[in-house]
Structures are given as structure tokens and as C-alpha cells.
N, C-alpha and C positions, 0 to 999 in steps of 0.2 A: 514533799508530797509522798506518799503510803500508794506506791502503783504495784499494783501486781502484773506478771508477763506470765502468758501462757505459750507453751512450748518455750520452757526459759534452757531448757536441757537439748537443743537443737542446734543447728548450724547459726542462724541468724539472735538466737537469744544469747545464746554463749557468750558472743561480741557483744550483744546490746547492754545486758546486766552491768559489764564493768564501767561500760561509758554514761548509765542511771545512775552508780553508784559516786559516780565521779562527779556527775554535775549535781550531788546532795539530795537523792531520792533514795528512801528507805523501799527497798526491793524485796520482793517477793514471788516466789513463782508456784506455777502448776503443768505437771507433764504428765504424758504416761509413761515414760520411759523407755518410749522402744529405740531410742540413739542415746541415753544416756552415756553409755560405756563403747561409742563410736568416738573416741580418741586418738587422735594423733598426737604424740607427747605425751607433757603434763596435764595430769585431769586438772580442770578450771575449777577454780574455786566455786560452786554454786551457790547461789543465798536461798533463805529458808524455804523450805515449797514443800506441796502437795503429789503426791503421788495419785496424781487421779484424771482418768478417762474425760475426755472433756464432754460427753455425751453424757456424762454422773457427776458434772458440778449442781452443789446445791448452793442456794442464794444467803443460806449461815455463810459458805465459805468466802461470800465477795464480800459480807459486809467491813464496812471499817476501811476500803479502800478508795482515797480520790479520782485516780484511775485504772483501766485495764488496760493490758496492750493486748491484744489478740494477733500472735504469731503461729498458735497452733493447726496443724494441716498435714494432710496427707499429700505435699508439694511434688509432685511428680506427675508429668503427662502418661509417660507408661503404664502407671500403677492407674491411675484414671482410666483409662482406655479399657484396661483390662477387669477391672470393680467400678465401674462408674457408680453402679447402687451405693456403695461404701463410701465413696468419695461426695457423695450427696449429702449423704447420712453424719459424717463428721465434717466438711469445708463447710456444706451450707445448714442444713438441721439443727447442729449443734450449735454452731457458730452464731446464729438467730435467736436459739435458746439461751447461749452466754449473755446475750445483748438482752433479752427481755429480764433476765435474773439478776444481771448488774444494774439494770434499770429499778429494780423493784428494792434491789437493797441500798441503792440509794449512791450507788457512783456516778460520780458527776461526769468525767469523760472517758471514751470510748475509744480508740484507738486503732485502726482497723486494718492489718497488711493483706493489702488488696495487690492485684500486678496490670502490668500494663500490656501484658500479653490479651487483657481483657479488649484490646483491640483488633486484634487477629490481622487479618488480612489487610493493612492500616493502606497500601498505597505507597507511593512517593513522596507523598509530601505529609511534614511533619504534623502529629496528632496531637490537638491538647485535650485538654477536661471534657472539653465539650463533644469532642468528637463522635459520628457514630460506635457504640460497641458492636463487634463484631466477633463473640467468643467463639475458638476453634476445637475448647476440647474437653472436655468435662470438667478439669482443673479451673480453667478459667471461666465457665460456665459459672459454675458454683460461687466463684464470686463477687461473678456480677448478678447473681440471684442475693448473695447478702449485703451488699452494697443499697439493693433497690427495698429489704425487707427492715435490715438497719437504720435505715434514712426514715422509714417510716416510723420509726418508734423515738425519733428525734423532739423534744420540747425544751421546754426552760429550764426544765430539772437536768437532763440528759445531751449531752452533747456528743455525738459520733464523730468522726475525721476518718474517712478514707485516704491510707496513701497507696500509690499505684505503685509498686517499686518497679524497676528495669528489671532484668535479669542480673540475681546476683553472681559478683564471684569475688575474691578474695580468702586468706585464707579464716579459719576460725578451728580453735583446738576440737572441735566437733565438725568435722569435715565432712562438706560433700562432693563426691567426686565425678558429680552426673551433671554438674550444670558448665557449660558449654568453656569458661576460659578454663574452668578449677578442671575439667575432663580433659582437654587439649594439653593442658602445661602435665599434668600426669601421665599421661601415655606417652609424650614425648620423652618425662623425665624414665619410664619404666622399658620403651622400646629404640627411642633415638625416633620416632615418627613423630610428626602431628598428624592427625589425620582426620581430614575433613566425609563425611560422608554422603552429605551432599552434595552441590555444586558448587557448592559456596557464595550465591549470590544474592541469600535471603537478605536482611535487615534485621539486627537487633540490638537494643538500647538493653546498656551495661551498667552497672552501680556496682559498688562496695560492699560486702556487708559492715564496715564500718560506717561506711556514709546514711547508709539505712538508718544502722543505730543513731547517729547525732541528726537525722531528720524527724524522728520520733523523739527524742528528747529534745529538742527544739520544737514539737507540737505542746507538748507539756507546759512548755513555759510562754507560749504565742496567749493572746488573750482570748479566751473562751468564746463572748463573740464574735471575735477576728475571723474565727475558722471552724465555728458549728456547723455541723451537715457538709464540709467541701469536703471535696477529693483532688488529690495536689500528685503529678507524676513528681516520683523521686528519682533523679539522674543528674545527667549533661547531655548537652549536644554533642559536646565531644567524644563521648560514647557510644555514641550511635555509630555502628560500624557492622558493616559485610559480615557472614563468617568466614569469608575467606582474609579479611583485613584483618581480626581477629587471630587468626590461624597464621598472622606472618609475624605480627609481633611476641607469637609463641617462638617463633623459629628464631627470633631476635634473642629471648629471653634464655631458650635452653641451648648452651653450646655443643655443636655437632649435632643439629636436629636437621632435619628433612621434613620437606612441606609436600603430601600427598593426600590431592583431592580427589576422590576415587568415585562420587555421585553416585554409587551403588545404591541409596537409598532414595533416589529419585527426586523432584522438586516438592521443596518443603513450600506450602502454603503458609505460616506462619512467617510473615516480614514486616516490618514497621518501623519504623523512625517516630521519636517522640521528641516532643516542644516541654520545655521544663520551665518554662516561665515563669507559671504562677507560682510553683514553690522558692523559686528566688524572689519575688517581687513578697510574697507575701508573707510568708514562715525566713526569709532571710539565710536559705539554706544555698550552699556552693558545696558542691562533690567537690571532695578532693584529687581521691585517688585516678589516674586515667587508665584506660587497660595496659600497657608496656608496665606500668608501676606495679597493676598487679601482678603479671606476669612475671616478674622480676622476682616478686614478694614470694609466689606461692612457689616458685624454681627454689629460692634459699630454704624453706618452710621444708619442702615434702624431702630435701637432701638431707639435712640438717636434722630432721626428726624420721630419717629411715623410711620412709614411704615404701610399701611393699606389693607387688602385683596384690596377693591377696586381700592385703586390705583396701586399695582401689578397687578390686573389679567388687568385691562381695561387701566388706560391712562399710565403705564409705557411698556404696551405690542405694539409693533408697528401696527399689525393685525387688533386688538380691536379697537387702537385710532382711525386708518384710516376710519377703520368702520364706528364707531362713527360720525367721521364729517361727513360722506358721508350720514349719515342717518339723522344726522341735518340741513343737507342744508349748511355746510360751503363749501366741496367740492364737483364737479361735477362726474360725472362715469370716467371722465380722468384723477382725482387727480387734476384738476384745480380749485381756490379759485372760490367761487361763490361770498364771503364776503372779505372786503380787509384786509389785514393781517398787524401785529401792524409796526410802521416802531419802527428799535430798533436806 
């Protein structure tokens, strides 16, 4: 299958590409580049791609492909908080427009990384598909406004698949260092802390970004009617874990760490436990990885390839980098290139 990935030069495509390419899909990507050269280690081999804005794809550029994956996103609650307008404008805007363009050039499926944060305030007890949405933050606002806009442009021709992912973490040679195990196992590995800044008693459901990857390639190859128009959470239940449970099998993974929960930052409204059913009963999909594995993985990862205050706190942090360019003149106040971006 001829799929292209957008945002294939990110944290989550980085890992997905090898695992498309492995199971015999001719790959193709589209970025803008603003993490391209966010590496820890060896630069990843990238396959062919576009260097282009995803708000300036034209529908020349999708034809000829079976499907899309849509990974590209401004993934950050901070960066949302503080540009919401922007985060509209590329998570839901764009993302709506990718989908009416793939539609019109004639890609047959649609592939959609949605999150399961889309449930916000979830409760005690476990959330499936069906459950109320309940978005907390403009991040996941956005895409439960393209979930609902995508779904509508769905027919015979066009097939969408929402997956919800957990919160990821693992590592990937395009790191990020703001999402809550891959943040914890780095401050521990750079201070001797972990350090929790809440209480530690929200809820939140954990994935791979491997397992991501092979739940998206396992949508590829599921049959087209099986899973037109669903949205399937991708995780375990086994993952679902406190952040302070979290935060002990960091102390587990990093030796001589210390566990300090300091609540400075008050109760997080964001908790939930998810039900991962249907994508086992349906897509055939079992997460591998459990958080102590990843812990473990990203502990040898960030030693092993020098991990350095600086490049945690600044260019693995999304906030920081965006900053960054924006203060160097690469990007404009709309997250648009000022400078043109590498083609990969």
C-alpha cells in the first residue's frame, strides 16, 4: 500500500515509518520541520517527503496515495493554552482540510491520531468509544471537533478510522521530553529526582509509541468495512496508572533516584482510565510495552546517547522549541516558516 504520514519527522512518525516500512508499505511523508533536527543520537533514516506546512497541502500532492496517516499537530497542552487560535487553525482547520483534499484526490483511507485525553474529566470508571466526550483543553478540543467534521465526509469512496491514543511515551530518536513517563525518567536521569508536581492522584492511560505504530499498521491491513467511520482507544488497561504509580516505577528504573511529590501545581482536573476493548476484539491489537519496560528502555536510551539538561529542558520540550524558532526568525507569530524547511 503507497500511504503517506504526516508529521513523519516527529516524535510518533519517526517510530511509525520503520514499523510501515517493515510490514511492506511503500512510505512517504509530509512535515514542516520544526523537530526535524530534534535528535537524540543517530538521525533516523527518513523516507521521501515534502517539506510543506500542512495548512499549504494541495490535493496534486495526495494523489496517487491508498492511504494517509495524519500525525501532524501542534501536541502540546501548554502551547494550546497559550495560541489556542493557532492550535485551531493547524489541529482542527487544517486537519479537516487534509481530509476533504485526500477525499477529492481520491484516497481511500483516512487514518486519524486522535487522543483519549478527548475524554477529560473521565471519572472512576473505565471510558470506551462511546463514552461522554468531555475535552479539557484546546489540544483536545480540536480533535474532537475533527473527529466530528471527518466522520462527516465519510462514504463508500472515503473511509476515516479514528484512533484515540493513551498518552504516549517511549523512547524515539526524535524525542520528546514533555510527555509525562519520557519527562519523569529524564529529570530523574539529569537531577537524581523524579518529580511529581501534582499530587499525584490523577489517572492516566499510557501507550508506546511503538504500539501506536503497529496499531496504525494493523488499521491498514483490518478490512475497510470492518472499521469505516470507528474510533478504537489504543492502549491497556494495564496502563492505566496514577501519576504518582507512574512516578515509582521511574524511581524503580533510574538508580539512586528519589521520589518527590511536591503538589505545587495544584489538582489537575485531567484523570481518566480507559477500556481498550474494542481495539483488541476488533483491529486484533495487544500493547506490548508496560510503563516499568518503558522506563527501563528510555533510562538506557537517554544514558547511552548523552542526554543533556539542555537538550531536555529546550529542544526536546515542544513549548521551548517553538519558542525558540519563533525568536530566531525561523517561524512567524502563526507558526508559519519564515525560512524554508529541509526537504527530506
Amino acid at each position: 500500500m503507497r500511504v503517506l504520514v504526516t508529521g513523519h519527522q516527529g516524535y510518533l512518525g519517526t517510530v511509525m515509518v520503520p514499523v510501515l516500512r517493515a510490514a511492506g508499505h511503500e512510505v512517504h511523508g509530509l512535515d514542516a520541520g520544526y523537530f526535524a533536527d530534534c535528535v537524540l543520537g543517530e538521525l533516523p533514516g527518513d523516507p521521501p517527503g515534502l517539506a510543506v506546512d500542512l495548512r499549504d497541502v494541495t490535493v496534486e500532492q495526495l494523489r496517487g496515495f491508498d492511504a494517509v496517516i495524519h500525525l501532524a499537530a501542534l501536541s502540546n497542552d501548554p502551547l494550546g493554552a497559550l495560541e489556542p487560535s493557532i492550535t485551531y487553525d493547524i489541529n482542527h482547520h487544517a486537519s479537516v482540510r487534509l481530509a476533504r483534499l485526500a477525499k477529492q484526490a481520491g484516497v481511500r483511507r483516512f487514518l486519524y491520531a486522535s487522543t483519549c485525553s478527548v475524554y477529560g474529566a473521565g471519572g472512576a470508571e473505565l471510558v470506551a468509544e462511546d463514552a461522554p466526550l468531555r475535552p479539557l483543553t484546546p489540544y483536545a478540543q480540536s480533535k474532537v471537533r475533527v473527529e466530528d467534521d471527518v466522520a462527516a465526509l465519510a462514504d463508500s469512496g472515503f473511509s476515516p478510522v479514528f484512533l484515540r491514543n493513551a498518552t504516549a511515551f517511549g523512547f524515539s530518536p526524535r524525542l520528546r521530553a514533555d510527555i509525562v513517563l519520557n519527562n519523569l525518567v529524564g529529570y530523574a536521569v539529569l537531577t537524581g529526582e523524579v518529580k511529581v508536581l501534582s499530587d499525584g492522584t490523577p489517572w492516566r492511560p499510557l501507550v508506546h509509541a511503538g504500539d501506536i505504530a503497529w496499531a496504525f499498521t494493523g488499521c491498514l491491513s483490518a478490512p475497510i468495512e470492518a472499521i469505516h467511520c470507528r474510533a478504537y482507544n489504543i492502549g491497556t488497561e494495564a496502563n492505566n496508572l496514577t501519576v504518582a504509580q507512574i512516578a515509582s516505577a521511574v524511581v524503580d528504573a533510574v538508580p539512586g533516584s528519589r521520589l518527590l511529590i511536591t503538589g505545587e501545581a495544584g489538582p489537575d482536573p485531567r484523570s481518566y482510565r480507559v477500556d481498550f476493548t474494542a481495539a483488541r476484539r476488533e483491529l486484533g491489537f495487544q500493547a506490548r510495552w508496560s510503563v516499568p519496560a518503558g522506563a527501563a528502555q528510555l533510562y538506557q536510551e537517554y544514558t547511552t546517547r548523552g542526554l543533556t539538561s539542555a537538550g531536555f529542558f529546550q529542544r526536546f520540550t515542544r513549548l521551548a522549541r517553538l519558542e525558540s524558532l519563533r525568536a530566531g526568525g525561523v517561524l512567524d507569530a502563526s507558526m508559519r516558516r519564515l525560512t524554508p524547511a529541509t526537504r527530506s
